[in-house]
C-alpha positions as CSV (number, residue, x, y, z in Angstrom):
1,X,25.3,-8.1,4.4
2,X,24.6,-5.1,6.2
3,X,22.0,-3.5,8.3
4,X,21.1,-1.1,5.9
5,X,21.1,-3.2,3.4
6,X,18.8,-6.1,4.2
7,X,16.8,-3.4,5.8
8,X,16.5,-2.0,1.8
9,X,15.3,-5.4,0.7
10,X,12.9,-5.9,3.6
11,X,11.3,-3.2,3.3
12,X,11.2,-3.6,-0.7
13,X,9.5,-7.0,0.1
14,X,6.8,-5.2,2.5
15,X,5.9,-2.7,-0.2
16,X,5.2,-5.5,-2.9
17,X,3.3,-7.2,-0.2
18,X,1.3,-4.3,0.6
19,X,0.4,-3.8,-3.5
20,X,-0.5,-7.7,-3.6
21,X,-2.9,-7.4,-0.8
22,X,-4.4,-4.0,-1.8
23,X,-5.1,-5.4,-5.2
24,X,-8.0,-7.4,-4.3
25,X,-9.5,-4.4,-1.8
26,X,-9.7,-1.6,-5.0
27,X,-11.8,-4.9,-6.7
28,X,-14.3,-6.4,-4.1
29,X,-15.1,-2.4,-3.3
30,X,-15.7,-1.1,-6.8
31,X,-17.7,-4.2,-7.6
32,X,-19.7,-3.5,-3.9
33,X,-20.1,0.4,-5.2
34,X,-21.5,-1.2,-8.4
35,X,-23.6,-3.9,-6.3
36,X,-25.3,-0.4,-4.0
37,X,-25.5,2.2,-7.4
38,X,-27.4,-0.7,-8.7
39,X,-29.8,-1.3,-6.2
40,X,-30.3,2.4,-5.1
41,X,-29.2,6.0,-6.4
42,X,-27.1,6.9,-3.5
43,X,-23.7,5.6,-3.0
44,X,-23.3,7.1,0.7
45,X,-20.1,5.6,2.1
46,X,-19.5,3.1,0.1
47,X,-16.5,4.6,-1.5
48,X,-13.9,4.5,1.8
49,X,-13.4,0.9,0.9
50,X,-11.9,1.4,-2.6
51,X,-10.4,4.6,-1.8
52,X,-8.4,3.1,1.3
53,X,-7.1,0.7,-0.9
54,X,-5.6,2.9,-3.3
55,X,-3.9,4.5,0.0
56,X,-2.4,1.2,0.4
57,X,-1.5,1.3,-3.1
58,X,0.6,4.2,-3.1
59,X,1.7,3.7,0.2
60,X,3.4,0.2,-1.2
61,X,4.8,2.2,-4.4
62,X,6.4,4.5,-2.1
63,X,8.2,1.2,-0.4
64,X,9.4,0.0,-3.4
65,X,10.7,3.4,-4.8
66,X,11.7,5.0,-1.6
67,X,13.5,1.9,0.3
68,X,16.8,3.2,-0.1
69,X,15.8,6.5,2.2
70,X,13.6,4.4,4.7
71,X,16.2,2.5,5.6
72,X,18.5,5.2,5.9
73,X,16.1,7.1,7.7
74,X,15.7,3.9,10.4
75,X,19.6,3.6,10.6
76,X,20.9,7.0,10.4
77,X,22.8,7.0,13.7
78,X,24.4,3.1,12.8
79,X,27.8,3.7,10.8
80,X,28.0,1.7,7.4
């Protein structure tokens, strides 16, 4: 196998791991935004928690999709 190659599956692996740990962020935020708009009428900060998560999210979508040009991007000077 080559470089560029397991490189494409590795980091295909860390973008599905990213998504499967970002999952449980967007939930235990929204339902601490819920937990504070209950209790009082201003959210204040409360909302970087979720919002980081979906950062993570897309950053993990972008692994998957765009695997094929990281790894080229990390190997460019190696010849196939």
């Amino acid at each position: 196998m080559k470089t560029k190659q397991l490189a494409n599956i590795l980091i295909k692996i860390l973008g599905l791991s990213v998504l499967v740990h970002s999952i449980p962020s967007i939930i235990s935020g929204l339902v601490q935004i819920l937990q504070v708009r209950s209790m009082s009428s201003q959210i204040d900060f409360y909302w970087i928690y979720p919002f980081s998560a979906v950062l993570q999210i897309a950053l993990g979508i972008y692994l998957v999709l765009k695997s094929r040009d990281v790894a080229a991007c990390l190997f460019k000077n190696e010849d196939e």
